[in-house]
C-alpha positions, 0 to 999 in steps of 0.5 A: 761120263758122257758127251764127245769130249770125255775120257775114258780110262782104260787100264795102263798096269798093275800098281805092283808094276810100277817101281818107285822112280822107275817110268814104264813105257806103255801104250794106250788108245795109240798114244805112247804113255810114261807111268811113273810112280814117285813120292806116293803118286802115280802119274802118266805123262806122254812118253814123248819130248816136246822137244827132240821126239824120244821117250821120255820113259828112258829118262831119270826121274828126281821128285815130280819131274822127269829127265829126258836122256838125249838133251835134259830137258825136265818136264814135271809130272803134275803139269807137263810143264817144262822145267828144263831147257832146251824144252819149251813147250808141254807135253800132255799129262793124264788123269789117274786113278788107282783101283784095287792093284789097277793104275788106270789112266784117262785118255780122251777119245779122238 
């Protein structure tokens, strides 16, 4: 990897952290990080609601999306997309990637 705009992944936690559909709040490179693991796959969204500013780690998580506490609002873990009001705007998701017991996640440098 090279060049201003790549990521680097850094190490977020152990796979054997992470309990099904239960996120895990983290913090990487300064950023607030959700890891989820659902349905075979790990994800890392940003543990922020583009809507009301709370984690979104102490949400329900149903499928590939996760609900956040204070208003409901669902964003799916693929996209970041909303899937629920009152949230309308996207809150960033992160690469990932498994090595031995290691859930790395891609942050880019700022």
């Amino acid at each position: 990897m090279s060049g201003p705009e790549s990521a680097a992944y850094v190490r977020a936690c152990a796979l054997s952290e992470l309990a099904d559909g239960e996120p895990l709040a983290v913090e990487l490179k300064d950023e607030p990080v959700a890891i989820v693991r659902t349905e075979g796959q790990v994800f890392a969204i940003r543990d922020v609601c583009s809507h009301a500013e709370v984690p979104l780690s102490e949400g329900e998580v149903d499928g590939c999306t996760i609900e956040c506490w204070l208003h409901g609002s669902r964003f799916d873990l693929r996209t970041g997309k909303p899937t629920g009001m009152p949230a309308t705007e996207p809150v960033p998701v992160y690469p990932v990637k498994i090595e031995d017991d290691d859930v790395l996640v891609a942050i880019e440098e700022s």
